[in-house]
C-alpha positions as CSV (number, residue, x, y, z in Angstrom):
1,X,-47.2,108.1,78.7
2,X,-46.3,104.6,79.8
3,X,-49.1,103.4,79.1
4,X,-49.1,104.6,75.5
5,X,-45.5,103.3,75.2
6,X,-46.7,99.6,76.0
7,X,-49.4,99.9,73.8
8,X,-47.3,101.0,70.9
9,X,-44.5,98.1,71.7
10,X,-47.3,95.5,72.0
11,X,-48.8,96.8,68.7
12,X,-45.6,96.1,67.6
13,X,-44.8,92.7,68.5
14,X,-48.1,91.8,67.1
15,X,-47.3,92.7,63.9
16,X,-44.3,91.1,64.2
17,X,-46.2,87.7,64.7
18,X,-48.2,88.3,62.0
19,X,-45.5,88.9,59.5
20,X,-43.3,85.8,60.7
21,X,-46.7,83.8,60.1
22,X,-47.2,84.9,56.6
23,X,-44.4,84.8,55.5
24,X,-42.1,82.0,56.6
25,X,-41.8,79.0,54.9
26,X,-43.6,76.1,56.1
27,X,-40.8,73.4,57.1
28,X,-41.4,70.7,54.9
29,X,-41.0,72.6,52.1
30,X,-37.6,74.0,53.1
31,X,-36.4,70.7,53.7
32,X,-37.0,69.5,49.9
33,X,-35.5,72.4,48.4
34,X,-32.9,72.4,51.1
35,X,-32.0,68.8,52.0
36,X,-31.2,67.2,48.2
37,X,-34.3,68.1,46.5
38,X,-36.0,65.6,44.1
39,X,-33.2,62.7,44.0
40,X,-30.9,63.0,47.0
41,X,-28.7,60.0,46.2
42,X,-25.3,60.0,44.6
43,X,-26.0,59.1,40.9
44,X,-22.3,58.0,41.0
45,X,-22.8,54.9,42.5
46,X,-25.8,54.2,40.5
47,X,-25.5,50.5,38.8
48,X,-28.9,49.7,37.2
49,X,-31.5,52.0,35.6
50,X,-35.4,50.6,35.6
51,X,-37.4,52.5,32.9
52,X,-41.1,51.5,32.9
53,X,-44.2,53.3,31.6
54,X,-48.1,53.5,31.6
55,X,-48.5,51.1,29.0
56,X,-47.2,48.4,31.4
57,X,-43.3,48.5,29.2
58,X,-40.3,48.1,31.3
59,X,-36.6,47.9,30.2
60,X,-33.6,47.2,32.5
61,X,-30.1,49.1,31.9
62,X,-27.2,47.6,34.0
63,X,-23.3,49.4,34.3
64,X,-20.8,46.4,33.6
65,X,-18.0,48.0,34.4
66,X,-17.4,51.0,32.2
67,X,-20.2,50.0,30.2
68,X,-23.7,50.3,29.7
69,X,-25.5,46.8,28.9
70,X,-28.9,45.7,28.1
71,X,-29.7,42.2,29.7
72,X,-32.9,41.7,27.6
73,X,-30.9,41.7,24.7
74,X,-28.2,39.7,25.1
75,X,-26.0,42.2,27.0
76,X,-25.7,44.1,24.4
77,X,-24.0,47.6,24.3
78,X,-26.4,50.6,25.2
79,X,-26.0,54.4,23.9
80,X,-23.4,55.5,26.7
81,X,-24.2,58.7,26.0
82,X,-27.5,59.0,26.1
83,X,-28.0,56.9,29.6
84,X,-25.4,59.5,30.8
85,X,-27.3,62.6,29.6
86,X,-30.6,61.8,31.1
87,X,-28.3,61.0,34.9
88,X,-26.7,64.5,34.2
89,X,-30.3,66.0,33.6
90,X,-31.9,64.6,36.8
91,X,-29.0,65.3,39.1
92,X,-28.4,69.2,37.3
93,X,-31.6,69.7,39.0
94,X,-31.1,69.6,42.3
95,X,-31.7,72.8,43.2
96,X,-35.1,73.3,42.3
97,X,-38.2,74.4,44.6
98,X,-41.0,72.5,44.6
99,X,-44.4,73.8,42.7
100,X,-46.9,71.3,44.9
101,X,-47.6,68.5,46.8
102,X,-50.6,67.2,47.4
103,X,-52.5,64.1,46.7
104,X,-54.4,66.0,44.3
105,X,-51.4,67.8,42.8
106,X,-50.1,63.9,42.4
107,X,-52.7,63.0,40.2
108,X,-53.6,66.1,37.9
109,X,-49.8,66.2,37.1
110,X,-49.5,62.1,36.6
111,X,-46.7,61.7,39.6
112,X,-49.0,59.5,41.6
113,X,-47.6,55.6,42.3
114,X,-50.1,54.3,40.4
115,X,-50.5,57.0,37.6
116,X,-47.9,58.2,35.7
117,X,-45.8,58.4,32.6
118,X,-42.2,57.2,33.7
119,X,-41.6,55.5,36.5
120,X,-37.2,55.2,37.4
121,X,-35.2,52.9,39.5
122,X,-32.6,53.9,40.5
123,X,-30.4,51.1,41.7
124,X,-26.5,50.5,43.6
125,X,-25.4,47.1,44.7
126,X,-28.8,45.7,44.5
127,X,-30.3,47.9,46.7
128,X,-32.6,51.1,45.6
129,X,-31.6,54.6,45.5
130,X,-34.9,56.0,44.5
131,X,-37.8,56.1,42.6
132,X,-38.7,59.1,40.6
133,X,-41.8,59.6,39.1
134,X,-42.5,61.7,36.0
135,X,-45.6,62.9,34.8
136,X,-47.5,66.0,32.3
137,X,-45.2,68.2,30.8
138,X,-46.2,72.1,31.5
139,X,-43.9,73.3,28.5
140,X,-41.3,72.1,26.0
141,X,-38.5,69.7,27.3
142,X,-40.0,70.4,31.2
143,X,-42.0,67.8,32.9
144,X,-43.4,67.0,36.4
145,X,-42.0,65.1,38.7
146,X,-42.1,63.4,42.3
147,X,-39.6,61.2,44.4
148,X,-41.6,58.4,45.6
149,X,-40.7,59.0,49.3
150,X,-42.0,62.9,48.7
151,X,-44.9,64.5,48.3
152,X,-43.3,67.3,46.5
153,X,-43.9,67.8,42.8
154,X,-40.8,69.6,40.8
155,X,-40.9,70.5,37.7
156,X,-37.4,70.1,35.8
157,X,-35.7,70.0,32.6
158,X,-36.3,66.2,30.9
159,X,-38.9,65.2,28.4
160,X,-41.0,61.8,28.4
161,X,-40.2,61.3,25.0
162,X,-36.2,60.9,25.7
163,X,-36.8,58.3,27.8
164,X,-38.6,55.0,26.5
165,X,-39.1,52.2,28.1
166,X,-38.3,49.6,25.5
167,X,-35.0,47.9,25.6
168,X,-33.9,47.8,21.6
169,X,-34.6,52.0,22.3
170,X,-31.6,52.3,24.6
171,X,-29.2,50.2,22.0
172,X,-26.0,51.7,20.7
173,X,-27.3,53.1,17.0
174,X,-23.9,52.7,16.2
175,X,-23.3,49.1,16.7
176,X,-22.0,47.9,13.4
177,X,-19.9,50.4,12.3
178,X,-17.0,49.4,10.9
179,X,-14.1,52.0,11.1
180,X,-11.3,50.9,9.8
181,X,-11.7,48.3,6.5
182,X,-9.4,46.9,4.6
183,X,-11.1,44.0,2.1
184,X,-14.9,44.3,1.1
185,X,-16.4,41.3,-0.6
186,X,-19.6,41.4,-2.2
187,X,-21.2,39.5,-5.1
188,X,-20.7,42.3,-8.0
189,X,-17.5,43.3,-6.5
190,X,-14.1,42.6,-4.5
191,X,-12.3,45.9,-3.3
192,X,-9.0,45.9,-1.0
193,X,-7.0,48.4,0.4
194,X,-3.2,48.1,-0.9
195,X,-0.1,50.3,-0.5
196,X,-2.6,53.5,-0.3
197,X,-4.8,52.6,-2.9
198,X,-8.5,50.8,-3.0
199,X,-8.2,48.1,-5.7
200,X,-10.6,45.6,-7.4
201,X,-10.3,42.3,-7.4
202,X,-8.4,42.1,-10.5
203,X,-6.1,44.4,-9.2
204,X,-6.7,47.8,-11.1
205,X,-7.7,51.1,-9.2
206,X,-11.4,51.5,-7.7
207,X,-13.9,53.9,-8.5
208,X,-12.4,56.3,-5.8
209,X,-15.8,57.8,-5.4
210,X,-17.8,54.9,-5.1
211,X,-15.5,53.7,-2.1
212,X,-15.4,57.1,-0.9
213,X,-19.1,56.8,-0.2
214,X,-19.0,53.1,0.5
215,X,-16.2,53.6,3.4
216,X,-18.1,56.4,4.9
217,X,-21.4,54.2,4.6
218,X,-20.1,51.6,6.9
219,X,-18.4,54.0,9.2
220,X,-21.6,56.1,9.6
221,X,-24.0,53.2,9.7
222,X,-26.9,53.6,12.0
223,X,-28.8,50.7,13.5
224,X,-33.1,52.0,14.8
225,X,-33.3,48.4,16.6
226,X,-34.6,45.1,16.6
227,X,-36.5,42.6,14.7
228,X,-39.4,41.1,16.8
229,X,-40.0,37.4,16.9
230,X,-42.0,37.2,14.2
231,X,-39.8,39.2,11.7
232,X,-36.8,37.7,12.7
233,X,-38.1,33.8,12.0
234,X,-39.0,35.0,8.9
235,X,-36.1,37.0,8.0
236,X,-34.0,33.6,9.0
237,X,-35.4,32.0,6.2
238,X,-34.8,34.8,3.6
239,X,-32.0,35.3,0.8
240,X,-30.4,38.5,1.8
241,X,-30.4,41.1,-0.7
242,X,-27.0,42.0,0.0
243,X,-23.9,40.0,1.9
244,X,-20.7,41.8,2.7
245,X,-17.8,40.2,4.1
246,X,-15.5,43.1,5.9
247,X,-11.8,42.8,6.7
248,X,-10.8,45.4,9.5
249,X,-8.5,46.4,11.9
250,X,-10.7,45.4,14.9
251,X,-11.6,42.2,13.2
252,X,-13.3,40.6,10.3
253,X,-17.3,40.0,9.7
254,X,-20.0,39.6,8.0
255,X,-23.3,41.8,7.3
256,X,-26.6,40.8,5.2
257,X,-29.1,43.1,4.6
258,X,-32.4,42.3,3.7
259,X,-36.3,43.2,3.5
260,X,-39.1,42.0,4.6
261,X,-42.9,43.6,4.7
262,X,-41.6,47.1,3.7
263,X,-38.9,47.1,6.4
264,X,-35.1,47.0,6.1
265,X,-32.4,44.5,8.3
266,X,-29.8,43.8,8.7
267,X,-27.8,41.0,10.4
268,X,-24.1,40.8,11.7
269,X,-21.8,37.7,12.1
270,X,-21.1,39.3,15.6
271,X,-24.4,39.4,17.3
272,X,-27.6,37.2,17.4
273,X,-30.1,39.7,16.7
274,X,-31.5,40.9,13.2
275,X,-31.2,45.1,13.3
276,X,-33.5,47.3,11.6
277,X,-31.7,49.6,9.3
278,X,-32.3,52.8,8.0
279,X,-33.8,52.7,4.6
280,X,-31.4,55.1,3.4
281,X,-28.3,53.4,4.6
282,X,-29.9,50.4,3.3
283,X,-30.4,52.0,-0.2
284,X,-27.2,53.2,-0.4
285,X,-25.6,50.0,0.3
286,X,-27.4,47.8,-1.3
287,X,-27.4,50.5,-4.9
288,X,-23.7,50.0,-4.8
289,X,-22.2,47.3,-7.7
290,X,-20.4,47.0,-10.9
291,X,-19.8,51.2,-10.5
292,X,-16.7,49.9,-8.7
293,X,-15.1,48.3,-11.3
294,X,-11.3,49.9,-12.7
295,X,-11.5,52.8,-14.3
296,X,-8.9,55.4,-15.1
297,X,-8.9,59.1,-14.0
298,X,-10.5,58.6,-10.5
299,X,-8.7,59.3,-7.3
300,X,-8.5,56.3,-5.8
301,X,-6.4,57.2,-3.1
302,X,-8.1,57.1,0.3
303,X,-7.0,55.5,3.9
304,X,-9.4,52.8,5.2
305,X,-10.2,55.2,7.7
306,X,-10.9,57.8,4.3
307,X,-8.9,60.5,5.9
């Protein structure tokens, strides 16, 4: 009888060994989904963004104070929200379990050093946070990815295509809005803002339509980015097809738009750079003239900020 006992608690035991084999987690792999996962830094503190790509492109974002910049061009403004969106979407996936991690897994899902899509910096003080690299997608708005000092391949919640790796990509589309104006000057017409009322130049009532659509215009304006070398010598050299001078609240200035090799510009007294516009904000603009002139019957009152 005891000897049938032992057997039984041996049997036992054995199993026991098995099961605890099979199925517990090998340690590695409980220590990335465990111990911060694909970026275990405090995005926080992060100070500069490195974007690069497999075409050998690499843009540099930089914090300046509450504000993200754009060395490469000039320090100018980049979308705030969408640098803070992609930050959000890395850190939001924390918690995710690895799918792989092997060499092999590296390179069939593009996460390897030397083969990938994206490649991100992510910098504090100087010194780097971490590296992420980001590969195939395996569905929509998902795509692989690997922290440099990990072998472990997540897949999370970002696309490739969000995240370019040219600089005049990450600019501010809404750079030359103007929100509040109060005097537009062009060559077919002179409109100002008086006691409630848009007047022409002569002092009669505007087309309260036509500045309806011109005020929103400017405060809606959308910039897609920037001329290259080439395009802006030229465009230096070119008679705009439009010139507005603007009177606001924030300031006056001075826009031009022009054309050049089926493309549409634009160029502000406030920055260096020529903009590429959209063709139908440049349409718009540009169609705007004598329609503005006095007439009687229109509703010409609206704020400069056409509330």
């Amino acid at each position: 009888m005891n000897r049938a006992v032992a057997f039984l608690l041996l049997t036992f035991f054995i199993q026991c060994g098995i099961v605890a084999i099979v199925f517990w987690p090998p340690e590695s792999t409980e220590i990335d989904a465990t111990g911060g996962g694909l970026a275990p830094f405090d995005f926080g503190g992060v100070d500069e963004l490195r974007i690069g790509d497999e075409f050998d492109n690499e843009t540099l974002l930089v914090r300046s104070r509450e504000q993200w910049i754009i060395p490469a061009l000039d320090n100018l403004p980049a979308d705030e929200a969408r640098v803070t969106t992609l930050l959000e979407q890395i850190s939001d996936n924390e918690a995710s379990w690895p799918i792989a991690r092997t060499p092999s897994a590296h390179q069939r899902f593009q996460v390897a050093s030397h083969h990938y899509q994206r490649r991100l910096a992510f910098l504090s003080g100087g010194e780097t946070l971490g590296t992420l690299y980001l590969g195939t997608s395996p569905g929509y708005k998902k795509v692989h990815a690997r922290n440099e000092k990990q072998d472990a391949v997540y897949s999370i919640a970002l696309s490739n295509f969000d995240i370019p790796a040219t600089a005049d990509s990450w600019l501010d589309p809404r750079l030359l809005q103007t929100k509040s104006p109060l005097r537009i000057d062009a060559d077919l017409y002179s409109l100002y803002f008086d006691n409630g009322l848009w007047r022409t130049g002569s002092g009669a009532p505007a087309d309260g339509a036509e500045v309806g659509a011109l005020i929103t215009l400017l405060k809606s304006l959308q910039i897609e980015g920037v001329a290259n070398e080439d395009q802006a010598r030229d465009l230096a050299t070119l008679e705009p097809d439009l010139i507005l001078r603007i009177q606001s609240l924030t300031g006056d200035k001075t826009l031009e738009l022009s054309s050049l090799g089926g493309q549409h510009f634009i160029h502000s007294s406030e920055y260096t750079p020529f903009f590429r516009l959209r063709s139908s904000d440049f349409e718009h603009l540009t169609g705007i003239d004598i329609g503005l002139v006095s007439q009687e019957g229109y509703n010409s009152e609206i704020s400069p900020n056409n509330r």
